[in-house]
VOPAGU-2260 file (C-alpha; in pm, 1 decimal, decimal comma):
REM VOPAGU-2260
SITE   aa  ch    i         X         Y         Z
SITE  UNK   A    0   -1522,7    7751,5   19562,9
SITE  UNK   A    1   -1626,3    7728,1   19182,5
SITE  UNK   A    2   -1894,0    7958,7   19063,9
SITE  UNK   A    3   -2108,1    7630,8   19011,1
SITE  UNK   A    4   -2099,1    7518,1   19377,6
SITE  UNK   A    5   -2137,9    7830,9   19504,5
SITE  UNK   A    6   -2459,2    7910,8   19321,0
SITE  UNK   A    7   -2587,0    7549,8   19405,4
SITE  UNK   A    8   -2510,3    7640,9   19779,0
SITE  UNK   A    9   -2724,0    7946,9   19772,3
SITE  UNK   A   10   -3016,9    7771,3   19622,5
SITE  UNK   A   11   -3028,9    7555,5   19884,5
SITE  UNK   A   12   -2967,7    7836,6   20153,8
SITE  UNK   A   13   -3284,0    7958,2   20019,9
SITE  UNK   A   14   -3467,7    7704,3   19992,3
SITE  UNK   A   15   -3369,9    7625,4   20385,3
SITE  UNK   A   16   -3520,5    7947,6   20467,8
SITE  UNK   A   17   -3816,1    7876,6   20366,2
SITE  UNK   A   18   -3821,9    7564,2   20537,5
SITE  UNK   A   19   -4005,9    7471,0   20852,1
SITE  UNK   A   20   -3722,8    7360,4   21032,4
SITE  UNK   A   21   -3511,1    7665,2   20924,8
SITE  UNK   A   22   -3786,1    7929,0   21000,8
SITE  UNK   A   23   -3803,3    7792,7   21389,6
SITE  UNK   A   24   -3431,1    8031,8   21428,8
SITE  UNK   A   25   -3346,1    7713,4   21627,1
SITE  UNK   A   26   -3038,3    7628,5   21375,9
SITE  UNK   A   27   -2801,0    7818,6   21161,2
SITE  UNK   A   28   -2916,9    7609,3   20880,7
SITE  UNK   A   29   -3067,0    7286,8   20810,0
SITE  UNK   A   30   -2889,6    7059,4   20524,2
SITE  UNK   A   31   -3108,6    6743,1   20436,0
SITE  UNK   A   32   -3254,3    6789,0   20736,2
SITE  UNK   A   33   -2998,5    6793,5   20948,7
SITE  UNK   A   34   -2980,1    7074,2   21154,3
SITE  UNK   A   35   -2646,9    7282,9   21192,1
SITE  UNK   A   36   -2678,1    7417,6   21583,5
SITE  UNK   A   37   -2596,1    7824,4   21627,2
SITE  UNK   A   38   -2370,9    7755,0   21877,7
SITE  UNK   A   39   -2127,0    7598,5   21625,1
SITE  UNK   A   40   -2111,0    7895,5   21411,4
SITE  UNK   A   41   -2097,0    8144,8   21690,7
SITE  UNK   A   42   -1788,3    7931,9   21823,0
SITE  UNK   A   43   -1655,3    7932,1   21451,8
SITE  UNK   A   44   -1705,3    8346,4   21436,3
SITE  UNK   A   45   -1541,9    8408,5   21773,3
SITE  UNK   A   46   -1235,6    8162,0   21649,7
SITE  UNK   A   47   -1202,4    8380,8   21366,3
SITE  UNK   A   48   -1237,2    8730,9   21558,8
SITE  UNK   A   49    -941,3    8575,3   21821,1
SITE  UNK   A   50    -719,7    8561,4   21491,4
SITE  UNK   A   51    -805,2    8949,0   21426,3
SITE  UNK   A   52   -1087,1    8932,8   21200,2
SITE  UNK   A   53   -1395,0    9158,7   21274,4
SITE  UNK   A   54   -1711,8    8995,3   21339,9
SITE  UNK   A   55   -1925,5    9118,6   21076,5
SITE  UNK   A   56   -2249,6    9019,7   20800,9
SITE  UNK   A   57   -1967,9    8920,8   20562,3
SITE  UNK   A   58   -1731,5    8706,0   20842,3
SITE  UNK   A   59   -2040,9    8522,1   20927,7
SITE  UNK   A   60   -2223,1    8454,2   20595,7
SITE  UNK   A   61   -1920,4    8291,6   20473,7
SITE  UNK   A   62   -1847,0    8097,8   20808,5
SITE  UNK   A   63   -2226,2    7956,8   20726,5
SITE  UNK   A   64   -2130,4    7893,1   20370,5
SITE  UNK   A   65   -1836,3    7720,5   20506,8
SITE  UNK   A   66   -2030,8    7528,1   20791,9
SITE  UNK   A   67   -2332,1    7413,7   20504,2
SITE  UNK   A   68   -2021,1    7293,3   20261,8
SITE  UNK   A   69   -1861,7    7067,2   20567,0
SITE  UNK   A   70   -2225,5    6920,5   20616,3
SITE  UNK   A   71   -2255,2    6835,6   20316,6
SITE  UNK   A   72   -1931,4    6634,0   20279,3
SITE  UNK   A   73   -1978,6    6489,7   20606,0
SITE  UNK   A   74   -2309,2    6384,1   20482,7
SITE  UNK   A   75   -2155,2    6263,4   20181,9
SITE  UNK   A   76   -1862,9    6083,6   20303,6
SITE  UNK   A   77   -2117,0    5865,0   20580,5
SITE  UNK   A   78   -2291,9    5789,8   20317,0
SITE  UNK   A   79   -1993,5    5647,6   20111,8
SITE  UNK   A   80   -1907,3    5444,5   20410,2
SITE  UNK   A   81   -1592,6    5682,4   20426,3
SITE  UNK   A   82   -1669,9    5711,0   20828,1
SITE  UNK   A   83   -1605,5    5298,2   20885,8
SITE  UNK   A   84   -1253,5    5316,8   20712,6
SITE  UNK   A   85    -981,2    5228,9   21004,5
SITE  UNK   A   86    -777,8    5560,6   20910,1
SITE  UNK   A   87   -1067,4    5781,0   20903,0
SITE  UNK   A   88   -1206,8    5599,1   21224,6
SITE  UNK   A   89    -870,5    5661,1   21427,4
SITE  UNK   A   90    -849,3    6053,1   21288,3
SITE  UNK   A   91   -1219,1    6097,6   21458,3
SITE  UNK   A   92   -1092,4    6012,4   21756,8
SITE  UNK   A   93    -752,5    6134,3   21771,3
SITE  UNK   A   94    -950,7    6496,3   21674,4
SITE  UNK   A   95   -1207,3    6428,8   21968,0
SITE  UNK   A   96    -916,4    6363,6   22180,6
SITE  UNK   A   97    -743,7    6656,3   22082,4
SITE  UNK   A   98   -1070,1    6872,2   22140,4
SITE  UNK   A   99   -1082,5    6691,0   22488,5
SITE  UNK   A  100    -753,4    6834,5   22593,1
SITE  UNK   A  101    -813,3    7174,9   22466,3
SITE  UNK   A  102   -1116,5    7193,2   22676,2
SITE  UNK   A  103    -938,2    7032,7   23008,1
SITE  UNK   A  104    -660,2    7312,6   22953,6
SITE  UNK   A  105    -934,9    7586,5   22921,2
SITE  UNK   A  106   -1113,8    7447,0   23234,1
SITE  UNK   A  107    -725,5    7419,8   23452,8
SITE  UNK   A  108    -658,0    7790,3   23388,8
SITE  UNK   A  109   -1009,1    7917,1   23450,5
SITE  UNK   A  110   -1008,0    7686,7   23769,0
SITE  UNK   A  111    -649,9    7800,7   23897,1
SITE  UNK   A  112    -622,4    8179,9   23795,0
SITE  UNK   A  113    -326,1    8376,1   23878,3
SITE  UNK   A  114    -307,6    8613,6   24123,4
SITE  UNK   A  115     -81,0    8933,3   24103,8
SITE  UNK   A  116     214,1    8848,2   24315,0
SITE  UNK   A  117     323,9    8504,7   24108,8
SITE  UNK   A  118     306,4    8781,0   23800,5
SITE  UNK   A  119     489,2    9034,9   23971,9
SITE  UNK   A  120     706,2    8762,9   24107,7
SITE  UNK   A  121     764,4    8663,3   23767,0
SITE  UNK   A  122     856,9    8963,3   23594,9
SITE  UNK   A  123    1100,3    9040,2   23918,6
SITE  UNK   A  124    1276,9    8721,3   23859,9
SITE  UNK   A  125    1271,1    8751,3   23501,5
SITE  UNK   A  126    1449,6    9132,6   23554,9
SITE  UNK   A  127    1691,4    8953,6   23806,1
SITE  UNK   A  128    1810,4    8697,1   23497,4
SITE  UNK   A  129    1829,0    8932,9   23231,1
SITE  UNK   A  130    2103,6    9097,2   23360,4
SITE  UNK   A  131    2117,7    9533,0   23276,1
SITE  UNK   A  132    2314,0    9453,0   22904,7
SITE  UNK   A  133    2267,4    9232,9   22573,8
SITE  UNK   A  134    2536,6    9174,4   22356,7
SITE  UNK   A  135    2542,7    9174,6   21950,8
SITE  UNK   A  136    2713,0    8870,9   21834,0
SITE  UNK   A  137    2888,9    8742,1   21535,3
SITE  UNK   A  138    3028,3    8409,9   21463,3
SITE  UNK   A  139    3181,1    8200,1   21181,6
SITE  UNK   A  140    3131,4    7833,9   21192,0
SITE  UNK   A  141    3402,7    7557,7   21046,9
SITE  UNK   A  142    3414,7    7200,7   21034,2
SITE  UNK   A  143    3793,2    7147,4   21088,9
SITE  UNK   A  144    4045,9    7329,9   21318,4
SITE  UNK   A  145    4295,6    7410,4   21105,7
SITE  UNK   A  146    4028,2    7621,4   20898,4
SITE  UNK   A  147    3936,9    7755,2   21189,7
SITE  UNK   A  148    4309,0    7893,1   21259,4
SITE  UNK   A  149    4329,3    7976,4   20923,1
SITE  UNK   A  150    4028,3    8218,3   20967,8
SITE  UNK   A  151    4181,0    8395,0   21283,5
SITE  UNK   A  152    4516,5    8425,4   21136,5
SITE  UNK   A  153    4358,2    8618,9   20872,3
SITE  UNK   A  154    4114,8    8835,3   21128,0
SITE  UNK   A  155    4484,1    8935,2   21312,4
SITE  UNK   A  156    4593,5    9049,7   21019,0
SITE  UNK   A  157    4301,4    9305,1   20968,7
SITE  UNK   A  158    4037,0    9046,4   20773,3
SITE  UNK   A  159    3681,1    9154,1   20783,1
SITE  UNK   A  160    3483,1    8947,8   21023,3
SITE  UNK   A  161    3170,2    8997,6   20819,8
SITE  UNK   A  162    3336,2    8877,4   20471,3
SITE  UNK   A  163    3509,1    8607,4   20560,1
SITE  UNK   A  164    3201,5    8466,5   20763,2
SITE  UNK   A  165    3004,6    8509,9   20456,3
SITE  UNK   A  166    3236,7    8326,9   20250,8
SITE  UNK   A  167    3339,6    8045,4   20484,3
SITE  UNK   A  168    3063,9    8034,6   20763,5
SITE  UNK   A  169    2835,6    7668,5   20788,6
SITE  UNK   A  170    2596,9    7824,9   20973,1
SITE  UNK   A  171    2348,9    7927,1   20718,6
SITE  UNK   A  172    2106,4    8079,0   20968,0
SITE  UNK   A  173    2392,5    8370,0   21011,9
SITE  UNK   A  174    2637,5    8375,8   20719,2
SITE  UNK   A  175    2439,8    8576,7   20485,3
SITE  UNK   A  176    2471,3    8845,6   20780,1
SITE  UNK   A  177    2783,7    8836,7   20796,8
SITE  UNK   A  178    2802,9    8528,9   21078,1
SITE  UNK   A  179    2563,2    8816,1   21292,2
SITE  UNK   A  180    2346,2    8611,4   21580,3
SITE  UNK   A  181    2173,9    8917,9   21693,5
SITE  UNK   A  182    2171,1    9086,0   22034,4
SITE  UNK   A  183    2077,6    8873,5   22331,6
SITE  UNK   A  184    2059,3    8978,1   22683,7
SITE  UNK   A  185    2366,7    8893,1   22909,6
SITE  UNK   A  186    2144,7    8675,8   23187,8
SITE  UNK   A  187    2033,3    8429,9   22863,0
SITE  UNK   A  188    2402,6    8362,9   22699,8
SITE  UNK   A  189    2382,1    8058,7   22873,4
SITE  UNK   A  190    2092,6    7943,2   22821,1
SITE  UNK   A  191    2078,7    8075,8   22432,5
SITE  UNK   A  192    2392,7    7929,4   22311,9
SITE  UNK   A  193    2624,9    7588,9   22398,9
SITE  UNK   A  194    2839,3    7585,4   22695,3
SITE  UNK   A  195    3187,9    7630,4   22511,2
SITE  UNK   A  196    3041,6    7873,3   22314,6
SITE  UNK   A  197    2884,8    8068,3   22604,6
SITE  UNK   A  198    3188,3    8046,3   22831,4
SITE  UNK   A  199    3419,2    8222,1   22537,5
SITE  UNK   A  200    3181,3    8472,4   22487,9
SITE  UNK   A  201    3151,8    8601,1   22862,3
SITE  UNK   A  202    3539,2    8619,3   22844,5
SITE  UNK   A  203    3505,0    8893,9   22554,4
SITE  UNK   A  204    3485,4    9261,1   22555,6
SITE  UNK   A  205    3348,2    9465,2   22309,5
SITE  UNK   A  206    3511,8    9431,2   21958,2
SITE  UNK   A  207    3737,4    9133,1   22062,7
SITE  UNK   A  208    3763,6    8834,9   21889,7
SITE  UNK   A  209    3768,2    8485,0   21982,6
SITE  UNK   A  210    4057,1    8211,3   21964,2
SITE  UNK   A  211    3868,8    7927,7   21765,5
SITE  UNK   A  212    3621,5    7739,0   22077,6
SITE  UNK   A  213    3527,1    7386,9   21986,7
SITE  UNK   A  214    3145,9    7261,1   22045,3
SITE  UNK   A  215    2948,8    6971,5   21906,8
SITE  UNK   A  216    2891,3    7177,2   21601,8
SITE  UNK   A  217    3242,0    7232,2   21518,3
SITE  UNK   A  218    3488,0    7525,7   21536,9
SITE  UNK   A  219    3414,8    7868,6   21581,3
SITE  UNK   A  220    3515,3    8226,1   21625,5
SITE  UNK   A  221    3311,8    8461,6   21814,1
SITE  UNK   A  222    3283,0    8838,7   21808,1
SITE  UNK   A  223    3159,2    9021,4   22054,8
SITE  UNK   A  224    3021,8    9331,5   21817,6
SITE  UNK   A  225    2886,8    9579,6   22047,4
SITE  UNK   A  226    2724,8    9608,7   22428,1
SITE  UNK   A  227    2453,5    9794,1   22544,6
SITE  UNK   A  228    2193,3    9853,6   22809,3
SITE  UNK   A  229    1917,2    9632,0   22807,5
SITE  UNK   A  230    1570,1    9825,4   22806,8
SITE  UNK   A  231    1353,6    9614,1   23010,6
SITE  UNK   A  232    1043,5    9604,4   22909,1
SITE  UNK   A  233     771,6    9747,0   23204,3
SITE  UNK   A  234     539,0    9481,6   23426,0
SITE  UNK   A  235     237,5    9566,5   23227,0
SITE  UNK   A  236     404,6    9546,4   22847,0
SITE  UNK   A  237     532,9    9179,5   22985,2
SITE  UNK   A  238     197,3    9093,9   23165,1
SITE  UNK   A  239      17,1    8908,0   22919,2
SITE  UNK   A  240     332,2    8719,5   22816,1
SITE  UNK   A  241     449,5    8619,9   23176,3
SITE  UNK   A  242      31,8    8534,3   23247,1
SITE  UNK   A  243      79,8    8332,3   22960,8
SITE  UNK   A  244     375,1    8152,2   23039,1
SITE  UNK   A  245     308,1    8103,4   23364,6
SITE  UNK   A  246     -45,8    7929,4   23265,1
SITE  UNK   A  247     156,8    7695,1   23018,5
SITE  UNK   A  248     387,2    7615,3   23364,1
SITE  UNK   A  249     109,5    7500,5   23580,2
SITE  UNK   A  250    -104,6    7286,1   23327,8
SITE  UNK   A  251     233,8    7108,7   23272,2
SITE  UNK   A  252     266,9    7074,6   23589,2
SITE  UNK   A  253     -56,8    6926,4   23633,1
SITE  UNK   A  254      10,5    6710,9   23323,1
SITE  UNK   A  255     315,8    6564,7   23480,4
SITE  UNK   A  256     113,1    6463,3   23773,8
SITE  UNK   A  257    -155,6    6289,3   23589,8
SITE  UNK   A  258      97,0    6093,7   23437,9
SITE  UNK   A  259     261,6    5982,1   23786,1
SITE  UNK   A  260     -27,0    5842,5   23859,0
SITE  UNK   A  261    -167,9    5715,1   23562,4
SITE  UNK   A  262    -128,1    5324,9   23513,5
SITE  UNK   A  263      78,8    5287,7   23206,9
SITE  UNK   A  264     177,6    4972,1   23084,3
């Protein structure tokens, strides 16, 4: 905000003070004599305090600087005839849709709250999947077969795994570490990585390396780095996640049957 603005702003805070309308403590502030309503900058300060900032003088004198600045524009923009435009007209109501669905969510989970046994439920079925191990894994990725072949000749022959997928890997998410795809518990390799891929890996033990396995992203050759014993995280480190999750599940849910019955043509 330029030094000009700003000062501008606080004039008019001041004046707005001073101001019948302001004085009644009925409104966070009044531009042009249109009042801004408390509530909106309380909901505005406890937004900001969810995303870790403290609620102080400072957080909310600048949320009211903020809220006065909007007001004006909106003020500004109506009386343009900005707020007829088609665009602008569909964007209002896409927003009041989206602040529709964000308050139907809210009022699902507060209506349907989850008891302790689908959490402990959860996290038990959850500890069942993992499995007791995660693997490290490497890869290299090649377009073309005979490259691949090429790559595992040279591994047999005491090539490093890390070098060569550095210099011939085209999986750029991984190459730079050496083709590394990080550790990942046992119970999610199949879920975490494509079927062919998946299916080699399970067939390795520690250190091996894969014969070149073919997938829709081309040819690769897997390392199984290193094993170890998964440290499961306890129910109440997990809790808030699997609460969470298991919130997401059921509004789904309930989303999917709104739309079986919902006349859609």
């Amino acid at each position: 905000m330029s030094g000009t603005f700003r000062f501008a702003a606080l004039a008019l805070l001041g004046a707005m003070a001073a101001s019948p309308a302001y004085a009644d403590n009925k409104a966070a502030a009044v531009v042009n004599g249109v009042a801004i309503p408390k509530e909106r900058l309380e909901l505005r300060v406890k937004s900001a305090a969810a995303q870790g900032q403290q609620d102080t003088p400072d957080l909310r004198k600048a949320v009211r600087d903020d809220l006065i600045t909007i007001e004006l524009l909106s003020q500004e923009a109506v009386r343009k005839g900005l707020d007829k435009q088609p665009e602008a007209v569909q964007m209002l109501e896409l927003t009041r849709q989206q602040v529709l669905v964000g308050a139907f969510m809210q009022d699902y989970v507060k209506a349907h709250p989850l008891g302790e046994d689908a959490l402990t439920k959860a996290y038990d079925s959850l500890k069942n999947n993992v499995g007791n191990k995660e693997y490290n894994v490497r890869h290299i990725l090649v377009e073309k077969e005979a490259d691949a072949k090429s790559l595992a000749a040279k591994l047999k022959k005491g090539g490093k795994f890390d070098k060569l997928a550095e210099a011939n890997s085209k999986d750029a998410g991984s190459k730079e570490r050496g083709g590394e795809l990080g550790w990942v518990p046992v119970g999610n390799i199949p879920t975490t990585y494509v079927k062919p891929f998946a299916d080699a890996l399970m067939n390795l033990t520690k250190g091996q390396i894969s014969e070149p396995v073919q997938s829709q992203f081309g040819w690769h050759i897997i390392k199984l780095e290193d094993v170890r014993d998964l440290k499961m995280p306890t129910y109440e480190e997990l809790k808030p996640q699997l609460m969470q999750r298991l919130q997401q599940q059921a509004v789904q849910n309930a989303i999917a049957e709104l739309r079986a019955k919902a006349k859609v043509e």
